[in-house]
C-alpha positions as CSV (number, residue, x, y, z in Angstrom):
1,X,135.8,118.3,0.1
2,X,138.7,120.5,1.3
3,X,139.8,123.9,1.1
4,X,143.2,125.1,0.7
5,X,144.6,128.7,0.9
6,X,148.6,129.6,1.3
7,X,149.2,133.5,3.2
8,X,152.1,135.4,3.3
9,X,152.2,137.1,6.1
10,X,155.7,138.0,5.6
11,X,158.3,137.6,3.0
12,X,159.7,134.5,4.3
13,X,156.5,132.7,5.7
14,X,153.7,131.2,4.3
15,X,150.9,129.8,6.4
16,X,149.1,126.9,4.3
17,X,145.5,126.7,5.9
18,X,143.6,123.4,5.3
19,X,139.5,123.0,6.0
20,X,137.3,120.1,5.5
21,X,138.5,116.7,4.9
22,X,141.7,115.4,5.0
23,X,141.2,112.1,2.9
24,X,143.1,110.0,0.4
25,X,140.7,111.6,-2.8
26,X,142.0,114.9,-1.1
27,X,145.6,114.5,0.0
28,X,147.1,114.7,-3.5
29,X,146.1,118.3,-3.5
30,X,147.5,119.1,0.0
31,X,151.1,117.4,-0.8
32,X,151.5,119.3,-4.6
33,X,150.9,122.6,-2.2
34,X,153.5,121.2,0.7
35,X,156.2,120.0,-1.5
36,X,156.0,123.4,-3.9
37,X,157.0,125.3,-0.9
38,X,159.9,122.6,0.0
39,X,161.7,122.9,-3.1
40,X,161.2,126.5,-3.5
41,X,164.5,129.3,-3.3
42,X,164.7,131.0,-1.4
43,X,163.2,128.5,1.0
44,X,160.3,129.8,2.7
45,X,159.0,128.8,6.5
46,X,156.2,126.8,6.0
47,X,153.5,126.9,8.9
48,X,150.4,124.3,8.1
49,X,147.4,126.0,10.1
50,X,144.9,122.8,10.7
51,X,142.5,124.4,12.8
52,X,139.6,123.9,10.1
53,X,140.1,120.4,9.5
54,X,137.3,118.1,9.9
55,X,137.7,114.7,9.4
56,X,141.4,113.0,8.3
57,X,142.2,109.8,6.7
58,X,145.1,107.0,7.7
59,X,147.2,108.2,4.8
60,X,146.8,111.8,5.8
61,X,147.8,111.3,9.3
62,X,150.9,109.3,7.7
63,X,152.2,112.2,5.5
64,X,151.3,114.9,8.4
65,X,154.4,113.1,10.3
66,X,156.5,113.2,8.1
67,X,155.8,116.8,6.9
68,X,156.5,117.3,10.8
69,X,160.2,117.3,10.1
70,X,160.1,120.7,8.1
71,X,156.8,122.3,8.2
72,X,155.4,124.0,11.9
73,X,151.6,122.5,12.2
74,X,149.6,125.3,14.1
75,X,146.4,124.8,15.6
76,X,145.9,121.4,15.5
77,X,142.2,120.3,16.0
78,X,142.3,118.6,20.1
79,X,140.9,115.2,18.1
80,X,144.4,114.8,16.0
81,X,146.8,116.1,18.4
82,X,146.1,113.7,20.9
83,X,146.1,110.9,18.1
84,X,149.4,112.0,16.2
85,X,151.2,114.2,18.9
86,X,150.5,113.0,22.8
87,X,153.5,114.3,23.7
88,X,152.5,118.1,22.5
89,X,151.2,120.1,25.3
90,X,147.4,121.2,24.9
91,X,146.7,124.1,22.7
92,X,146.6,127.3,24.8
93,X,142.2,128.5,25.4
């Protein structure tokens, strides 16, 4: 199961936050949300707040590198930044 809701918190931004698991059933969803905000004009930052996720699949992890390259992941759970970002310094407590 996984949750998705986009904010604006300003004209330009929108923060996509993600909860639950991150799995190939799930990742569909996810990417149709992503990809709407890549293509859209006038292009939008897109922030991907992860702080909720609880579990993420091989295919996932795949497609959050990539998305790396044009959307700013916030609040990465400790568990996937060490896995998919070592080089990231530790999330500020």
């Amino acid at each position: 199961m996984i949750f998705i809701e986009e904010k604006y918190p300003t004209d330009n931004r929108v923060v996509i936050q993600v909860e639950g698991q991150l799995t190939h059933e799930t990742l569909p969803i996810l990417r149709e949300v992503c990809l709407k905000h890549q293509v859209s004009l006038p292009s939008v930052e897109v922030a991907l707040d992860l702080n909720g996720l609880t579990h993420i699949g091989r295919e996932a992890k795949v497609f959050l590198r990539e998305l790396r390259e044009w959307v700013l992941l916030v609040d990465l759970p400790e568990f996937l930044r060490l896995e998919l970002f070592p080089e990231l310094p530790p999330s500020p407590e």
